[in-house]
N, C-alpha and C positions, 0 to 999 in steps of 0.2 A: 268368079267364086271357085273355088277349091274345093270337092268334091270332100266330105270325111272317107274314113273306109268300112264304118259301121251303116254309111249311104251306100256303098257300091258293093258289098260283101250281104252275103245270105245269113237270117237270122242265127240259124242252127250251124252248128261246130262242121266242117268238110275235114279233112284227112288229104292231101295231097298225095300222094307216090312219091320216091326219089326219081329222079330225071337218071339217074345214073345206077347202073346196080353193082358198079364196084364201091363207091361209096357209101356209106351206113348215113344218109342225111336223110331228114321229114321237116314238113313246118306246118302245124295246124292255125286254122284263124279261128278264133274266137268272140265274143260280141264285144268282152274290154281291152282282150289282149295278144299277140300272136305269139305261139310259142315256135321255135326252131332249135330245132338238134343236131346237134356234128358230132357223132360219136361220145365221147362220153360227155361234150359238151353242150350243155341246156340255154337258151338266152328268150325272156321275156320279155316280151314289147307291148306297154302296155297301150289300149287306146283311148282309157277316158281321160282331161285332165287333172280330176279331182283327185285322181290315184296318185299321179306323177307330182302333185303336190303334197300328196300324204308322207310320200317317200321322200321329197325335200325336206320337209317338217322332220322328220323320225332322225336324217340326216345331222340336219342342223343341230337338234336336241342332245344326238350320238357326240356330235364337238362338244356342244356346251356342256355332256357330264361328265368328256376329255378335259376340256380345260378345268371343268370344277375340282374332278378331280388332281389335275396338276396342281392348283391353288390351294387345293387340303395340303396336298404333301407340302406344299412349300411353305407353308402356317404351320403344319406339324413340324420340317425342319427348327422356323424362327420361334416355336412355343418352346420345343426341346432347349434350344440354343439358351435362350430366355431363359429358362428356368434351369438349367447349368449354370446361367450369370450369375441368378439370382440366388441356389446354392449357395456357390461361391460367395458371394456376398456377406449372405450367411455365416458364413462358415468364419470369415475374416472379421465380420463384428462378434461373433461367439468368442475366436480367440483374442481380440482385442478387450475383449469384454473382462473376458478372463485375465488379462494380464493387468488391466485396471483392478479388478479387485486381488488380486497377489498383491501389486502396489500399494492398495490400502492397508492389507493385510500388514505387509513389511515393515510401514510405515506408523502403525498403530499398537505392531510390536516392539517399533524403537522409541514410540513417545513411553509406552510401559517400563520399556525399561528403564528410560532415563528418570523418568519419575520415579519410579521405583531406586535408583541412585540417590537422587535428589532429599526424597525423602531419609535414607538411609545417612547421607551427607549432611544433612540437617538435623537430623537425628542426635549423629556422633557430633555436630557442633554443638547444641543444647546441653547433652551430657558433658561437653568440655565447659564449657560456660557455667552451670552448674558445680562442676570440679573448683574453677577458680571462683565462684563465691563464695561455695564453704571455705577453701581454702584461705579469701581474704577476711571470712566471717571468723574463722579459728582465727588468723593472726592478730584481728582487733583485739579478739578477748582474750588472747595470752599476754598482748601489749597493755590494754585496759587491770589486766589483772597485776602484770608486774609493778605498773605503774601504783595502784593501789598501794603493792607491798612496800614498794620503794618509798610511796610518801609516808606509812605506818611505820616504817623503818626508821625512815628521816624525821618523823614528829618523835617517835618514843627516844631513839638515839639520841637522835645531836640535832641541833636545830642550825648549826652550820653549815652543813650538808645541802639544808634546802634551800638553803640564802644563796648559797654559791651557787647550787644549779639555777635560781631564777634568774640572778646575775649572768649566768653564761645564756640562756635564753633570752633576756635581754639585748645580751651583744653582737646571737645571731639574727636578734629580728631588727638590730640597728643595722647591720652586717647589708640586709637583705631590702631594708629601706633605702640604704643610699644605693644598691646596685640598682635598685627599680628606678631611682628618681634619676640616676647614670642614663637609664634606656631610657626616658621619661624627655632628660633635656636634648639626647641623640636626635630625638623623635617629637621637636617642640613644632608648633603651626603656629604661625602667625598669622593678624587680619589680612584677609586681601583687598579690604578697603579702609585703609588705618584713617583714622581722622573722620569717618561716618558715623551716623544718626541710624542705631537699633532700632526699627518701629515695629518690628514681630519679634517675638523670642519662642524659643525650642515651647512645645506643652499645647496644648487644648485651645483653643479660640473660637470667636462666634463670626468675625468678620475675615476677610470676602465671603467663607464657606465656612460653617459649622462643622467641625472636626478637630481633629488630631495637628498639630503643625509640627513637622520634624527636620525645619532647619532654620536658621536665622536670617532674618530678612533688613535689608540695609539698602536707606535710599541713598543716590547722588546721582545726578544732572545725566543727561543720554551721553554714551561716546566716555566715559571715565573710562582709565585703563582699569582690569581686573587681574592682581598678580596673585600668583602659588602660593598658597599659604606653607607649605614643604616641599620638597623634592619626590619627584615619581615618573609614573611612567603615564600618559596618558590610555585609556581603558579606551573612552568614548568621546564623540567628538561631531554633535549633530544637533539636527531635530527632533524633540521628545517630547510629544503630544502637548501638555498643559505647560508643562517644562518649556518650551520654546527653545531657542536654542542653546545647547548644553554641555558642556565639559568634565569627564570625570577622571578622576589622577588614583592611580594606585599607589598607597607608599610605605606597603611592605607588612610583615605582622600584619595581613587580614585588616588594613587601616585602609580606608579610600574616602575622598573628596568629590561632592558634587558643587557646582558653578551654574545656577540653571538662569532664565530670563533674559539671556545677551542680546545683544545686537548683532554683533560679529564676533567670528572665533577666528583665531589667529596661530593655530596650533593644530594637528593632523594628530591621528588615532596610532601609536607606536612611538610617538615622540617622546624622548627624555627633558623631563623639563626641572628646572632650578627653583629654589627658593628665591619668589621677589619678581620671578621672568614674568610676561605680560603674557598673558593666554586668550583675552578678548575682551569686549566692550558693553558696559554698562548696557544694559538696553530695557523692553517692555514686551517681548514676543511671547509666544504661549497666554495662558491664564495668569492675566496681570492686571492691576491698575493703576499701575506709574513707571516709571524708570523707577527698579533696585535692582539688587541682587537674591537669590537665595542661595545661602553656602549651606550645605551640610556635611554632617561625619559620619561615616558609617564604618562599624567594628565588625569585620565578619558579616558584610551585607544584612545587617541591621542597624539603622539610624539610633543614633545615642546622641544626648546635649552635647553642642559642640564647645561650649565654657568650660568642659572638662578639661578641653584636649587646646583652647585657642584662647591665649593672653592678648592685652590688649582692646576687646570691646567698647 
């Protein structure tokens, strides 16, 4: 066993002498601690170990409020740092923000203006519009009026006068008959099923469907050829829902041909096709209940009786 030196040292404080008297040295012992002097240097030595653990402890604490304080400053760096980012940030959605509404701004002053045109343009057409009714409303009733005076003229005057002009009115409305019945025969359709049985005509009906019916319907056997009733260009050239399959011919003057219910088409969409040429085959496809066909005529993409325009039925 190992002697302490609070076992082998005297309760009370001693005072030693220096060994040497050139030297300035002493060391006192103490009951916890010895103290020793070299001049202007002091050193503690303590002897309990509950002290020399105090002084660990106090040590260890002195790092950890070194380190804590390192780790502040280095969170106040990354807070700083951070909230410059975040500035920033800031700063670039504020001016984005900003350029968004300029934008709208810019944007809300050129739909103003244009409307504001618009309206102005519309304006100045209405008042033109306006100008040419009076204007064609005056020249009715100076023509309405001349005319008046011209027939009071022509009845009290001479009754010559008005015989000749009905006469020459006559010979321009004969003049304008024959030109019409000229484009008329230019522009004649013939059946595309000459020699077939009408069973639907153009007008109103109760069967298959209660409605309107707006073209002529013509049985004959599956596989009959179906020819051009005129010359044109074909429009369309397919399947068309209740229609089934269907061909339509443009021929000019806002005049066009529908061919619907086939079986097969024998003709593409751009084709120029002839009076008489075969364009596809009787059939039953679409909303049907036999083999026929349905032809119609349409003036300006509206259906009109095709016995106007197609000899032969």
């Amino acid at each position: 066993m190992i002697p302490l030196l609070t076992d082998v040292l005297p309760p009370v404080p001693a005072v030693i002498r220096p060994m040497d008297q050139t030297t300035n040295a002493s060391m006192a012992i103490d009951k916890d601690a010895v103290l020793i002097s070299l001049g202007t240097k002091k050193l503690r030595v303590s002897m309990s170990p509950r002290k020399s653990t105090r002084v660990a402890l106090r040590r260890r604490r002195s790092r950890r409020i070194a380190l804590r304080s390192r780790r502040s400053r280095r969170l106040a760096l990354r807070s700083r740092r951070s909230r410059r980012l975040a500035l920033r940030r800031r700063r670039s959605r504020r001016v984005a923000l900003r350029r968004r509404r300029s934008r709208r701004v810019a944007l809300r002053r050129r739909l103003r203006t244009y409307a504001s045109r618009r309206r102005r343009f519309n304006r100045a057409s209405s008042r033109r519009r306006r100008t040419r009714r009076v204007a064609l409303r005056r020249r009715l009733r100076t023509y309405a009026s001349r005319r008046r005076r011209t027939r009071r003229y022509s009845y009290r005057r001479r009754f010559n006068r008005v015989s000749y002009r009905r006469s020459s009115r006559r010979l321009s409305l004969r003049r304008r008959l024959r030109a019409y019945s000229a484009r008329r025969s230019s522009q004649r359709f013939s059946n595309p099923l000459p020699g077939r049985v009408v069973t639907s005509r153009y007008g109103y009906r109760r069967y298959p469907r209660r409605g309107m019916h707006y073209g002529v319907d013509m049985t004959a056997p599956r596989g009959t050829p179906i020819k051009a009733s005129s010359p044109g260009l074909v429009s369309y050239a397919g399947y068309k829902g209740g229609y089934g399959y269907t061909v339509e011919i443009k021929h000019g003057n806002g005049i066009s041909t529908k061919y619907a219910h086939m079986s097969r088409i024998l003709v593409g969409r751009g084709r120029y096709v002839g009076r008489g040429s075969t364009i596809g085959r009787v059939g039953s496809t679409g909303f049907s209940t036999g083999p026929h066909l349905h032809f119609e005529v349409k003036v300006n993409n509206s259906p009109v009786n095709p016995y106007r325009y197609v000899r032969g039925f």
